[in-house]
C-alpha positions as CSV (number, residue, x, y, z in Angstrom):
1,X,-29.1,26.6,-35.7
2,X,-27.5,26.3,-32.4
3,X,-29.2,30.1,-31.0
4,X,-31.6,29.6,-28.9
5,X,-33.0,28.3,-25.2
6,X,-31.9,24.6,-24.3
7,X,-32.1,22.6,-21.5
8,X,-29.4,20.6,-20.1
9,X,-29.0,17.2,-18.3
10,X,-25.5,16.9,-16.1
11,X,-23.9,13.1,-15.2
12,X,-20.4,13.3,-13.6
13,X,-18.8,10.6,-13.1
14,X,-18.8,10.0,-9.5
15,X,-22.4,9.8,-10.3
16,X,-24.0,13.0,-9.6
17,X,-26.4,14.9,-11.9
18,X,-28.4,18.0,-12.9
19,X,-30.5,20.0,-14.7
20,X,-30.2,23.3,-16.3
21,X,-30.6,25.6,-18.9
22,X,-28.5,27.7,-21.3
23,X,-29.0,30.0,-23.7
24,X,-26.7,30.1,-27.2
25,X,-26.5,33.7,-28.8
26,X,-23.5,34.8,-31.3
27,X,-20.9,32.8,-30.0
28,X,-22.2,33.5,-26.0
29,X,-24.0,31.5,-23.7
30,X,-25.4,31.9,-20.4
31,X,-27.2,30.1,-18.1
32,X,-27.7,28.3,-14.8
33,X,-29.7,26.3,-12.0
34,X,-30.9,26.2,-8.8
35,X,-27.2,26.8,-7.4
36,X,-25.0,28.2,-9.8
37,X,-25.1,30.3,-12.8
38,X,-22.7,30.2,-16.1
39,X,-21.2,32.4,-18.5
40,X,-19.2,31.3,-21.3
41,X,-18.2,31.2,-24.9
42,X,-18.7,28.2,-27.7
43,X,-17.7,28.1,-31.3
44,X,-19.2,26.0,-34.3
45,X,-17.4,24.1,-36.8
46,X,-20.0,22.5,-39.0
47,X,-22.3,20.1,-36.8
48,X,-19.4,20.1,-33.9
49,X,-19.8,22.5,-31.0
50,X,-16.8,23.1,-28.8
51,X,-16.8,26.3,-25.9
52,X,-15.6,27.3,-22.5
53,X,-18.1,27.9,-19.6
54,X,-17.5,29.4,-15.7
55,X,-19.8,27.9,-13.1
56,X,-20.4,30.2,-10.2
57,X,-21.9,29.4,-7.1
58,X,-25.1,31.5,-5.6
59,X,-26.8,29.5,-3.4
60,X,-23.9,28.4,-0.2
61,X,-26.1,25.9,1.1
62,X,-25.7,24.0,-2.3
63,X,-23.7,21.5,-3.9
64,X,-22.6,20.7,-7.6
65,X,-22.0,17.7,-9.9
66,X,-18.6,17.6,-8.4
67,X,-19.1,18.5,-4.7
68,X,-18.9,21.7,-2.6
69,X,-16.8,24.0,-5.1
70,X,-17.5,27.6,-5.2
71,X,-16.1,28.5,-8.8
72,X,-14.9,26.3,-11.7
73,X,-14.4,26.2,-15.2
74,X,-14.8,23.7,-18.1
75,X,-14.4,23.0,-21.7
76,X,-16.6,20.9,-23.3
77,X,-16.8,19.6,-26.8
78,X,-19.5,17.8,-28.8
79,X,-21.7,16.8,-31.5
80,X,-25.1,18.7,-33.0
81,X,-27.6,16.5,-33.9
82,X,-31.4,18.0,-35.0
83,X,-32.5,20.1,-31.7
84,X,-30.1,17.9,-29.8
85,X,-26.4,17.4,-28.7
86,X,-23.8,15.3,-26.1
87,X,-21.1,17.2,-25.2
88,X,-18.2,15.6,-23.2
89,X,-16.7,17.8,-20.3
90,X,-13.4,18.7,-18.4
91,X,-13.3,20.6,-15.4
92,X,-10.2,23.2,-16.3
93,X,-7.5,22.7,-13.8
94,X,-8.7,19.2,-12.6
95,X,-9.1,16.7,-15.5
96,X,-10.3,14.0,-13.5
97,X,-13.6,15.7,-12.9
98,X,-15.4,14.7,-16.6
99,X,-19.0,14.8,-17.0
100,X,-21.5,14.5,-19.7
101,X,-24.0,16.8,-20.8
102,X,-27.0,16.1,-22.9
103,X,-28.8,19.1,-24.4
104,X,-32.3,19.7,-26.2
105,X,-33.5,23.0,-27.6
106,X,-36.7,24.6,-26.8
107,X,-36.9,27.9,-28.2
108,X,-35.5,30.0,-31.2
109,X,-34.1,33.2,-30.6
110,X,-36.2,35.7,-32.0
């Protein structure tokens, strides 16, 4: 259900935002945009999703949802619905950075 290619819309709220895309496979996702890439974990508990992700910096001349930060982390937890999901976030180690994150899949896995 969840496996699979999805793209991602980012709103923080000091009222930045992004696009994206992550891939779901086994309980691993990965992804990225034009600045930074992820790596991360999620787990399923009927139509909830709930996972950790690491956002890394690879372009220094850009700047994320939340400013000019190198490396953070976040945990974000949500609701499946169809091909779809919002998913409320919290930057690890500095709650007040929260963000929302509004997903559709595109592909299957094969």
């Amino acid at each position: 259900m969840i496996d699979g290619l999805w793209t991602v819309e980012v709103i923080s709220n000091i009222n930045l935002s992004g696009k994206g895309v992550l891939v779901f496979s086994n309980g691993r996702l990965l992804g990225g945009d034009e600045a930074y890439y992820y790596t991360g974990t999620y787990e399923l508990e009927g139509e909830q999703i709930q996972g950790n992700v690491n956002i890394i910096r690879f372009d220094p001349e850009s700047i994320s949802v939340f400013g000019d930060i190198d490396k953070f982390s976040l945990i974000f937890y949500g609701d499946i619905e169809n091909d779809s999901f919002v998913a409320t976030t919290t930057v690890i180690n500095n709650p007040s950075y929260q963000f929302k994150i509004i997903a559709n899949k595109r592909e299957d896995l094969p």
